[in-house]
N, CA, C and O atoms as a CHARMM CRD file, in Angstrom:
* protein
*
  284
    1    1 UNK  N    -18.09100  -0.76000  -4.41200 PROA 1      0.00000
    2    1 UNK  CA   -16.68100  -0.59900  -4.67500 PROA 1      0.00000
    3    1 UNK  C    -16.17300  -1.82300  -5.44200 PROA 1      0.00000
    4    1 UNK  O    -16.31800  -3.00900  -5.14300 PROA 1      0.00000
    5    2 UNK  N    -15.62300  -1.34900  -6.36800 PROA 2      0.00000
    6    2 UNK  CA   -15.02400  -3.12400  -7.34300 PROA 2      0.00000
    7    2 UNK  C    -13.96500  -3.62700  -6.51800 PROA 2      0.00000
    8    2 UNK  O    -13.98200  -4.81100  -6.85600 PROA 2      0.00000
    9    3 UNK  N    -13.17500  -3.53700  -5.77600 PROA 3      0.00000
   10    3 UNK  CA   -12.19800  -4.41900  -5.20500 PROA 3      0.00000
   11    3 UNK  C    -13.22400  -4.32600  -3.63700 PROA 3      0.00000
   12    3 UNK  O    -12.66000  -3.65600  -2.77200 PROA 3      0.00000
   13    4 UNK  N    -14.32200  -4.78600  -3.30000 PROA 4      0.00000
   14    4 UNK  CA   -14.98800  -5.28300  -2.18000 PROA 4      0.00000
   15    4 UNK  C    -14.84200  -6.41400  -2.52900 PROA 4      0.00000
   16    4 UNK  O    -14.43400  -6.78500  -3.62900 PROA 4      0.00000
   17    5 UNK  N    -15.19700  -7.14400  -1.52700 PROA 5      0.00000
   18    5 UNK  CA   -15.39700  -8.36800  -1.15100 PROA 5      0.00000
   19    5 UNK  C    -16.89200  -8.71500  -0.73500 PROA 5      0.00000
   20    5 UNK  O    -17.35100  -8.08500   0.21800 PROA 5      0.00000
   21    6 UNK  N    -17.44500  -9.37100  -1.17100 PROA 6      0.00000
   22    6 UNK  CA   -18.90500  -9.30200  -0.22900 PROA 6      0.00000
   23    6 UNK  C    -18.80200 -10.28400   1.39700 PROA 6      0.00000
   24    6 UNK  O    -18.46900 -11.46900   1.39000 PROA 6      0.00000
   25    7 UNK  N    -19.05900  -9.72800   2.34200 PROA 7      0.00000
   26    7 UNK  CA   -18.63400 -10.43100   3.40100 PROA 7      0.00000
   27    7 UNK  C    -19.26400 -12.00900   3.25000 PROA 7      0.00000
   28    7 UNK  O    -19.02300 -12.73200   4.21700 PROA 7      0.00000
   29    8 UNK  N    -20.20400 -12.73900   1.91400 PROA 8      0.00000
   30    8 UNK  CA   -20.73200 -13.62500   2.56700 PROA 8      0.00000
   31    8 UNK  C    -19.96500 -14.68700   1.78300 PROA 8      0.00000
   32    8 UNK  O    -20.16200 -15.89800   1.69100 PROA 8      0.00000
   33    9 UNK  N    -18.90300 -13.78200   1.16500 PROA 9      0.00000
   34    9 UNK  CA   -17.61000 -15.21300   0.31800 PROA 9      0.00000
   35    9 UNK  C    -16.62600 -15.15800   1.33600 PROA 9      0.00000
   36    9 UNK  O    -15.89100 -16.14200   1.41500 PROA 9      0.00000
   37   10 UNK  N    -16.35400 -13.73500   2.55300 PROA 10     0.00000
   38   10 UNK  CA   -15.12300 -13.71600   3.41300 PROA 10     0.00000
   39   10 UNK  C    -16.09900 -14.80700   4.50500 PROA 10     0.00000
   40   10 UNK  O    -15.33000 -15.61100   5.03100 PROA 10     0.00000
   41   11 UNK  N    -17.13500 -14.95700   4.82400 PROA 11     0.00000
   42   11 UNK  CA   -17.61300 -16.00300   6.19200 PROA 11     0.00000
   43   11 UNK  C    -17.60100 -17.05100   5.48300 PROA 11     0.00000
   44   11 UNK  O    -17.38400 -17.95700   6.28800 PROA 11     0.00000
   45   12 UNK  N    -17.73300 -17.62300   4.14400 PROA 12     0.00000
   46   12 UNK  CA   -17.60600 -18.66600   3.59400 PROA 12     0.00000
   47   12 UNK  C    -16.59100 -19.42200   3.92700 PROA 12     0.00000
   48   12 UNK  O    -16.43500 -20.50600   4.48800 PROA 12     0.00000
   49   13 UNK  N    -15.81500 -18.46100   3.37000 PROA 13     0.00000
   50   13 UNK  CA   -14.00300 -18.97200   3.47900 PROA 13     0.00000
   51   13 UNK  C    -14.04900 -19.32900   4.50400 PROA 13     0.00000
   52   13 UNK  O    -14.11400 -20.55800   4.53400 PROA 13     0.00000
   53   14 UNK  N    -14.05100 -18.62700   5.96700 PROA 14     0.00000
   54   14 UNK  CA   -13.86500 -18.12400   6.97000 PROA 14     0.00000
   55   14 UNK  C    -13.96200 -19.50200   7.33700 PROA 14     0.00000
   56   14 UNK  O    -12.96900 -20.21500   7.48300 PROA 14     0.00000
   57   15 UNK  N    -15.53900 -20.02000   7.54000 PROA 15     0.00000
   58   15 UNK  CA   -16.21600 -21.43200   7.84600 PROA 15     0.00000
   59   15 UNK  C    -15.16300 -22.50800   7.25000 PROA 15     0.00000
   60   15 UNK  O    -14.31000 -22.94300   8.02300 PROA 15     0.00000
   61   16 UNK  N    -15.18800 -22.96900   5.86600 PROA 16     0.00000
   62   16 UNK  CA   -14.30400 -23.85700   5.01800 PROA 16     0.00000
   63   16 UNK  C    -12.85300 -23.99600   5.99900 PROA 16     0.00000
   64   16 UNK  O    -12.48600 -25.02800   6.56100 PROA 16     0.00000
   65   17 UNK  N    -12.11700 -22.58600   6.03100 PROA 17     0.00000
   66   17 UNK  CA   -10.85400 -22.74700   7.05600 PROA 17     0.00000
   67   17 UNK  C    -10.79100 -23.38100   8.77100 PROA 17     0.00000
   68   17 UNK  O     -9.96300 -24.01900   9.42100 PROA 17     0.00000
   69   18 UNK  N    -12.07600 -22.83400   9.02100 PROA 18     0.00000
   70   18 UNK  CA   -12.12600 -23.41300  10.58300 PROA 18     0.00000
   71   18 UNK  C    -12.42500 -24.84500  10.15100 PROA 18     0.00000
   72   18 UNK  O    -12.15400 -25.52600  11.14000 PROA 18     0.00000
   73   19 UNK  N    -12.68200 -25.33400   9.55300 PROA 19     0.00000
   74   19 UNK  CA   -13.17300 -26.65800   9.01900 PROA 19     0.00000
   75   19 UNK  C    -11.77800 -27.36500   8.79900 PROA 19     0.00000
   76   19 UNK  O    -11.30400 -28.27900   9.47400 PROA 19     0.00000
   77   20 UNK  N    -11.26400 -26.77700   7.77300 PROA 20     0.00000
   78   20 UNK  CA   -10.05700 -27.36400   7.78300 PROA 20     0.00000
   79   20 UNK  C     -8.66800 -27.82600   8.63400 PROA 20     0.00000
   80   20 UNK  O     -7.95900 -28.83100   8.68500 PROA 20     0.00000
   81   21 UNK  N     -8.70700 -26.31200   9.35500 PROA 21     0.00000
   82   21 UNK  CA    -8.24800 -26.63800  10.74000 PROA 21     0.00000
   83   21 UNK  C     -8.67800 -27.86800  11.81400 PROA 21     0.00000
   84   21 UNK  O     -7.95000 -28.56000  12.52600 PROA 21     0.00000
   85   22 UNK  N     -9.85000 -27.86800  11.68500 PROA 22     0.00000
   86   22 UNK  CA   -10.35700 -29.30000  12.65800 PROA 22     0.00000
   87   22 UNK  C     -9.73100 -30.56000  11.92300 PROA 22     0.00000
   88   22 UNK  O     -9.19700 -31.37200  12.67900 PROA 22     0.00000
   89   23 UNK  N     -9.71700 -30.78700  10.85600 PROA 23     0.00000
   90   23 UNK  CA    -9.27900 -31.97300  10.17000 PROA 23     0.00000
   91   23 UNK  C     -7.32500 -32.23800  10.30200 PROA 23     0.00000
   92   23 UNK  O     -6.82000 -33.35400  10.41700 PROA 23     0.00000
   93   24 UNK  N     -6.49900 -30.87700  10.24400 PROA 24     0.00000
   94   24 UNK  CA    -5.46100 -30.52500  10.17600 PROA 24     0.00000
   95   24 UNK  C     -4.80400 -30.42600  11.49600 PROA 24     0.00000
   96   24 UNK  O     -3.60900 -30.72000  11.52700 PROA 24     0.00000
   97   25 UNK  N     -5.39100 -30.05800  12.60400 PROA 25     0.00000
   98   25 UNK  CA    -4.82000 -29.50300  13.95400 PROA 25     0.00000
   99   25 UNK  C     -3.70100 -30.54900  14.55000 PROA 25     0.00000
  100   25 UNK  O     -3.98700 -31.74500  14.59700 PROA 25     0.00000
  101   26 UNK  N     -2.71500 -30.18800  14.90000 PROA 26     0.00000
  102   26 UNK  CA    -1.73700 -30.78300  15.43400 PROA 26     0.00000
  103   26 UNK  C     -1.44700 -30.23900  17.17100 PROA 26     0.00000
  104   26 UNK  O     -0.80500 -29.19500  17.29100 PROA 26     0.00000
  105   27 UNK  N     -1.83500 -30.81900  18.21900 PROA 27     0.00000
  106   27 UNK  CA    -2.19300 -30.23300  19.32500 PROA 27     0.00000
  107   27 UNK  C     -0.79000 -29.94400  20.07900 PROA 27     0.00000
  108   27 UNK  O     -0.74800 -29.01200  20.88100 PROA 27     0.00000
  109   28 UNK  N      0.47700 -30.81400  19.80500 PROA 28     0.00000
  110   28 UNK  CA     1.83600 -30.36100  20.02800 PROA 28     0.00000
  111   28 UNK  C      2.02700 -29.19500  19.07100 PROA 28     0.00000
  112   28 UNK  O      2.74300 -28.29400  19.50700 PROA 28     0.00000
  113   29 UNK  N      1.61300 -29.06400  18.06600 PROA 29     0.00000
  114   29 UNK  CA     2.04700 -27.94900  17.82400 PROA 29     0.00000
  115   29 UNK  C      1.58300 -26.57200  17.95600 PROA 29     0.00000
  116   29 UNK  O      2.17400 -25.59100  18.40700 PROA 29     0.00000
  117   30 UNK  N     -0.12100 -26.74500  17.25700 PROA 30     0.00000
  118   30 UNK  CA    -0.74800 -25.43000  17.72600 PROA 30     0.00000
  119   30 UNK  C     -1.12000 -25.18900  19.25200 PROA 30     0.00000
  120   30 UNK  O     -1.87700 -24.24900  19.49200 PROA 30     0.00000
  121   31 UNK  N     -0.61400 -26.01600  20.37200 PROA 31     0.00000
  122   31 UNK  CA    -1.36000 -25.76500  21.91100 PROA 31     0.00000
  123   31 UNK  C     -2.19600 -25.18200  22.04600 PROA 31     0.00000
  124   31 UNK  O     -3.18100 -25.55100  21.40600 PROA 31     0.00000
  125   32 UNK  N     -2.34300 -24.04100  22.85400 PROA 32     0.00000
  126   32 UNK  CA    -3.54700 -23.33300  23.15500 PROA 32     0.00000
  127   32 UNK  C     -4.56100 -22.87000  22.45100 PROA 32     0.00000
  128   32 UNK  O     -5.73100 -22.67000  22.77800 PROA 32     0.00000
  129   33 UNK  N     -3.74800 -22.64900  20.99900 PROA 33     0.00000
  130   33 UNK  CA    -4.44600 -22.01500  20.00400 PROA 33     0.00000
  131   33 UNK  C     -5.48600 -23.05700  18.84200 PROA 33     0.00000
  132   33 UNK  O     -6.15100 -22.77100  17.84600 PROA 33     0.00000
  133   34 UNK  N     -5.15600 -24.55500  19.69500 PROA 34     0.00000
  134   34 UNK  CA    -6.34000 -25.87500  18.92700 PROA 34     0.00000
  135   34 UNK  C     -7.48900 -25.38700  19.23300 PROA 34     0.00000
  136   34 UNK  O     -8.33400 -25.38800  18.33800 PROA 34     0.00000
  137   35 UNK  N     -7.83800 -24.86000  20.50600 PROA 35     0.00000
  138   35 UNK  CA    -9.24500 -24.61900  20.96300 PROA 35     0.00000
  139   35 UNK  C     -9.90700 -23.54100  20.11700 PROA 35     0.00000
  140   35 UNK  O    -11.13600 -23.57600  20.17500 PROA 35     0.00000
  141   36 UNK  N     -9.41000 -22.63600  19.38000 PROA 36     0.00000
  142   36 UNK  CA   -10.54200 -21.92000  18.61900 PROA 36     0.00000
  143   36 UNK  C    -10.91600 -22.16800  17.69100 PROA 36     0.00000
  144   36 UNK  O    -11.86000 -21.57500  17.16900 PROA 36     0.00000
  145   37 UNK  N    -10.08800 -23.45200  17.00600 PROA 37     0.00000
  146   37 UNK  CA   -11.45200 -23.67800  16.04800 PROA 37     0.00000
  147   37 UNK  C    -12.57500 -24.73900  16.50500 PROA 37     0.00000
  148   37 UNK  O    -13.67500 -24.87000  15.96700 PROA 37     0.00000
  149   38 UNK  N    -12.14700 -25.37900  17.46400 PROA 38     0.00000
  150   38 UNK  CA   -12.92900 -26.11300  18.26100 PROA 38     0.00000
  151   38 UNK  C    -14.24000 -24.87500  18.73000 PROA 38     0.00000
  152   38 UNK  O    -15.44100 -25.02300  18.50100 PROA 38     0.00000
  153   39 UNK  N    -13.64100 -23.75900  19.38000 PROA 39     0.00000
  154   39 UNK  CA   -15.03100 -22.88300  19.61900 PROA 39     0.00000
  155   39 UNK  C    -15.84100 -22.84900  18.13400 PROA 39     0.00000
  156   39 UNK  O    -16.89800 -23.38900  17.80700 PROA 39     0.00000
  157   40 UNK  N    -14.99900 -22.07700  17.44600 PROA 40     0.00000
  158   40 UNK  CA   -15.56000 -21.50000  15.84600 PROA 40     0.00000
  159   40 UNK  C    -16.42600 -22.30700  15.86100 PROA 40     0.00000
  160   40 UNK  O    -17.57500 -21.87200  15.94200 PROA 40     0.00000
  161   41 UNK  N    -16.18800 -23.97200  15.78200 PROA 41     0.00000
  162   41 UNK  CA   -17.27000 -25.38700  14.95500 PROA 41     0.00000
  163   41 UNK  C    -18.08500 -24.92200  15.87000 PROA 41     0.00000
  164   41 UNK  O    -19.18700 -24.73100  15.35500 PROA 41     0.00000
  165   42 UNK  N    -18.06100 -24.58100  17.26600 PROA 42     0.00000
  166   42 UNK  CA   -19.28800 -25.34200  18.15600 PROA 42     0.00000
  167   42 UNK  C    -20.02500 -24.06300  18.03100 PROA 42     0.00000
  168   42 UNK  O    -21.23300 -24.13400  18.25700 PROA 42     0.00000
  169   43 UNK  N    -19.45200 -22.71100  17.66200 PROA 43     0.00000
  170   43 UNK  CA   -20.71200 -21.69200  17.13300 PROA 43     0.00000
  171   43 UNK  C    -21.01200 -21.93600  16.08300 PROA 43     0.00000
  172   43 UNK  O    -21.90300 -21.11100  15.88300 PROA 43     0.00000
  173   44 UNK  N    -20.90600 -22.54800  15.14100 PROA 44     0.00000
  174   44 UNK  CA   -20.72500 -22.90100  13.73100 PROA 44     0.00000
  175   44 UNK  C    -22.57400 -23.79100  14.07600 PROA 44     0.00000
  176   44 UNK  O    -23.75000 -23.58500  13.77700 PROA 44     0.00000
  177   45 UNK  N    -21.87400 -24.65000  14.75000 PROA 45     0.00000
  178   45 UNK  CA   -23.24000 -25.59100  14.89300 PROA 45     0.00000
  179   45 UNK  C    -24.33400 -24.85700  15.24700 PROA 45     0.00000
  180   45 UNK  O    -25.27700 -24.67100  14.47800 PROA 45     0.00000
  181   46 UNK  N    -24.23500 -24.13100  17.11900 PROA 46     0.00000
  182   46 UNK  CA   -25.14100 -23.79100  17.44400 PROA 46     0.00000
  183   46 UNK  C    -25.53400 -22.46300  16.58000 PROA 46     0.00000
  184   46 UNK  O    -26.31800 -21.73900  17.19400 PROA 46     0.00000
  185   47 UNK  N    -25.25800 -22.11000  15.62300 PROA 47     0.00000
  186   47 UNK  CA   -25.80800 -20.84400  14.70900 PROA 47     0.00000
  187   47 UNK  C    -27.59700 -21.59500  13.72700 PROA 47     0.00000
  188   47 UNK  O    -28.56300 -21.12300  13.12800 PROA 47     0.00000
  189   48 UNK  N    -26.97000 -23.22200  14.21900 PROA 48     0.00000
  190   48 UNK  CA   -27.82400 -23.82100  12.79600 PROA 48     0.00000
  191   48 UNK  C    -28.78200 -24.57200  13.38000 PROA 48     0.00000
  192   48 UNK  O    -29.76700 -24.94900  12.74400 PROA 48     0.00000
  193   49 UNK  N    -28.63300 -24.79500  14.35000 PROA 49     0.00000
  194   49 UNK  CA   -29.44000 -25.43700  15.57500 PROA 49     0.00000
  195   49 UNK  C    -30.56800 -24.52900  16.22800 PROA 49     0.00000
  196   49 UNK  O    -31.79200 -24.63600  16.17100 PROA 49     0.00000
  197   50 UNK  N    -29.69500 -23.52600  16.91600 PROA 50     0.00000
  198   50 UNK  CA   -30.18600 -22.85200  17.75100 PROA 50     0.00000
  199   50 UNK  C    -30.02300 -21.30900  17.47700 PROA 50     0.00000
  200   50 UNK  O    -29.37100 -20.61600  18.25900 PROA 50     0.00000
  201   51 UNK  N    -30.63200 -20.77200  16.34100 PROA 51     0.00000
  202   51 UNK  CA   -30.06000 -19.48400  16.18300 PROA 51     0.00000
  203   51 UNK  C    -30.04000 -18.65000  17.01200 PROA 51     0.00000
  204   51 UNK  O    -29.11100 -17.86700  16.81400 PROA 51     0.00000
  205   52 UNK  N    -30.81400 -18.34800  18.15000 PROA 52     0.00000
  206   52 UNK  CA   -30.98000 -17.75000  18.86300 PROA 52     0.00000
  207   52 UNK  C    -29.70300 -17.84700  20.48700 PROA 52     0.00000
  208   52 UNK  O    -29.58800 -17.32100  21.59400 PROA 52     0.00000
  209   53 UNK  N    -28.99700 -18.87900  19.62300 PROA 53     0.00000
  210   53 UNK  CA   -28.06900 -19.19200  21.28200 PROA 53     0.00000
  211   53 UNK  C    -26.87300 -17.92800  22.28300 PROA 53     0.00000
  212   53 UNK  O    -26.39400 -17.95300  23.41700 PROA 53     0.00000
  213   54 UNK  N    -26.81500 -17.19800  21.41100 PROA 54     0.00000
  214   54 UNK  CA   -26.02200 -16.00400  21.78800 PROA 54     0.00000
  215   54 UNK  C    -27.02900 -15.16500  22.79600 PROA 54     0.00000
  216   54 UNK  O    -26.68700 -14.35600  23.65800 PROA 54     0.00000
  217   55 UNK  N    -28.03500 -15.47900  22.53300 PROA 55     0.00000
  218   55 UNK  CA   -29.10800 -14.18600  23.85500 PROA 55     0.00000
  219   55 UNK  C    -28.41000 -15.26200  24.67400 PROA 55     0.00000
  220   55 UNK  O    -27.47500 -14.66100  25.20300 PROA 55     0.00000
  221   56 UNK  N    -28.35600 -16.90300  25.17100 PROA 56     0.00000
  222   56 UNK  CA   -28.69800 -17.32300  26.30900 PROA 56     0.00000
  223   56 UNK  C    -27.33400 -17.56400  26.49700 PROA 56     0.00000
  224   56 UNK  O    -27.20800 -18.56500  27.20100 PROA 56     0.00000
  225   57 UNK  N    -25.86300 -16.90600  26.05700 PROA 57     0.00000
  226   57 UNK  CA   -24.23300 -17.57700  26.66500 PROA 57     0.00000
  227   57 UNK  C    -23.97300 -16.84000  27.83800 PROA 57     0.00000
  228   57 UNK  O    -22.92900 -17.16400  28.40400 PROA 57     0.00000
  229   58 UNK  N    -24.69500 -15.85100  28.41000 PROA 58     0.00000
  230   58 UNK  CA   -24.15300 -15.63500  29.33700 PROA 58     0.00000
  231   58 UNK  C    -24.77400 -16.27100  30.62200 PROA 58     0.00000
  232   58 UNK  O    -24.20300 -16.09400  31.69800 PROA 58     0.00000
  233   59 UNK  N    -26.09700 -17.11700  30.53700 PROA 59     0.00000
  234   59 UNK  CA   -26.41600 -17.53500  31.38100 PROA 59     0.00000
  235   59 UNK  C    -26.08400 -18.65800  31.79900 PROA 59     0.00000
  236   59 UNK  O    -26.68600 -19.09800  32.77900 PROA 59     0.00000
  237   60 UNK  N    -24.97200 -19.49200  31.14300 PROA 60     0.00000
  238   60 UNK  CA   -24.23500 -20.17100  31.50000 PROA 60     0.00000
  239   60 UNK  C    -23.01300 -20.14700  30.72400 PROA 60     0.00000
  240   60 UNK  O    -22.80000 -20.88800  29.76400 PROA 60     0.00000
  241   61 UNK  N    -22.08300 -19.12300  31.24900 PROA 61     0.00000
  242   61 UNK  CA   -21.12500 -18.80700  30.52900 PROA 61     0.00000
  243   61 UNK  C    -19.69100 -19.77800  30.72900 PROA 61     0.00000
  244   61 UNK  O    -19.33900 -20.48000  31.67600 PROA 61     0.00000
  245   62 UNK  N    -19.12700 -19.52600  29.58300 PROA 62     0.00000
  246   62 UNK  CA   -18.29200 -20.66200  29.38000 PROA 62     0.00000
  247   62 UNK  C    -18.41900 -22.09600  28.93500 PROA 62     0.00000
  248   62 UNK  O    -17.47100 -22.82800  28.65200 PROA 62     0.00000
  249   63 UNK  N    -19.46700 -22.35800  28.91000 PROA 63     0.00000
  250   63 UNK  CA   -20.19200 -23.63700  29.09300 PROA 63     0.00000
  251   63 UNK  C    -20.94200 -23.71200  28.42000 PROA 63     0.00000
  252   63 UNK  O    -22.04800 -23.34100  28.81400 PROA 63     0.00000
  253   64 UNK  N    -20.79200 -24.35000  26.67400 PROA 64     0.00000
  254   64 UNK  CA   -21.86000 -24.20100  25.84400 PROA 64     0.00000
  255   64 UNK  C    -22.82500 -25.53900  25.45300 PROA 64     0.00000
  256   64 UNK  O    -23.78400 -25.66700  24.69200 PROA 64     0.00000
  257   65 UNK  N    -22.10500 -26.46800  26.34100 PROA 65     0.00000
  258   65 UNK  CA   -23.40300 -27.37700  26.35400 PROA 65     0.00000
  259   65 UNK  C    -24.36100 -27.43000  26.45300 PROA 65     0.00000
  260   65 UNK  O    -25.04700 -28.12400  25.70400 PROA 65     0.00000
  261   66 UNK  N    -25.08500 -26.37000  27.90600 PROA 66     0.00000
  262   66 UNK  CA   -26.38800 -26.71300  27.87200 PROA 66     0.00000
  263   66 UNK  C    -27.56200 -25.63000  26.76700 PROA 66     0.00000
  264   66 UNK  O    -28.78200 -25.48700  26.84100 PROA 66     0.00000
  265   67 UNK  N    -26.44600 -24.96500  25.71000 PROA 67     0.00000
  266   67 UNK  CA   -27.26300 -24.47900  24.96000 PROA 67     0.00000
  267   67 UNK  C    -27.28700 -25.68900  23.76700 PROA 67     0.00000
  268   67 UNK  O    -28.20500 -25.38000  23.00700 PROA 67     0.00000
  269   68 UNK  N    -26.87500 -26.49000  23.46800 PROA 68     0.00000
  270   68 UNK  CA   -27.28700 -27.65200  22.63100 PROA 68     0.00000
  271   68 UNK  C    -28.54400 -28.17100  22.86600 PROA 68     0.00000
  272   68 UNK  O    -29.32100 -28.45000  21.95400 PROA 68     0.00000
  273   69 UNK  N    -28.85200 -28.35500  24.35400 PROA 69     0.00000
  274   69 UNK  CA   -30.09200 -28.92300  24.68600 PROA 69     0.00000
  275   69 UNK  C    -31.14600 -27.82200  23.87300 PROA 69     0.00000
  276   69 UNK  O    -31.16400 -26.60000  23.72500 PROA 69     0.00000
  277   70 UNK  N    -32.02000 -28.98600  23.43000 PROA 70     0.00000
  278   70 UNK  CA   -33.08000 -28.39600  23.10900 PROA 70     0.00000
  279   70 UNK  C    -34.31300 -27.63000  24.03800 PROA 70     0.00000
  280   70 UNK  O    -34.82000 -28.09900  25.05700 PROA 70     0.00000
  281   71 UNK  N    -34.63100 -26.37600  23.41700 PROA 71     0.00000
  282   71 UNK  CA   -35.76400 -25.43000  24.49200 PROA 71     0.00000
  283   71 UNK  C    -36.76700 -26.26500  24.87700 PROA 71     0.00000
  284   71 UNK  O    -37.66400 -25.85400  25.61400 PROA 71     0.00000
């Protein structure tokens, strides 16, 4: 379709913005809503680290530290 988008310029962006947000975030102002790009980065990372880290979030859910540790 000529007006598509290919999704891998919309996750580009996507990444670049959560990025920017981390540099930009104002925590009086955005409150609750600072923490998702804080999640976004930390899947961001573990996508590049650990590709596989999504089989193991529920085994310690909420809590994505101990998928940083290395297997």
């Amino acid at each position: 379709m000529p007006d598509c988008t290919p999704f891998s310029n919309v996750a580009a962006h996507a990444g670049e913005q959560t990025l920017d947000e981390l540099h930009h975030v104002e925590l009086g102002t955005a409150k609750r809503t600072a923490v998702y790009s804080f999640g976004a980065a930390e899947g961001m990372l573990l996508d590049r680290l650990h590709p596989d880290w999504k089989v193991h979030y529920f085994d310690h859910m909420f809590a994505l530290g101990p998928l940083f540790e290395s297997p």
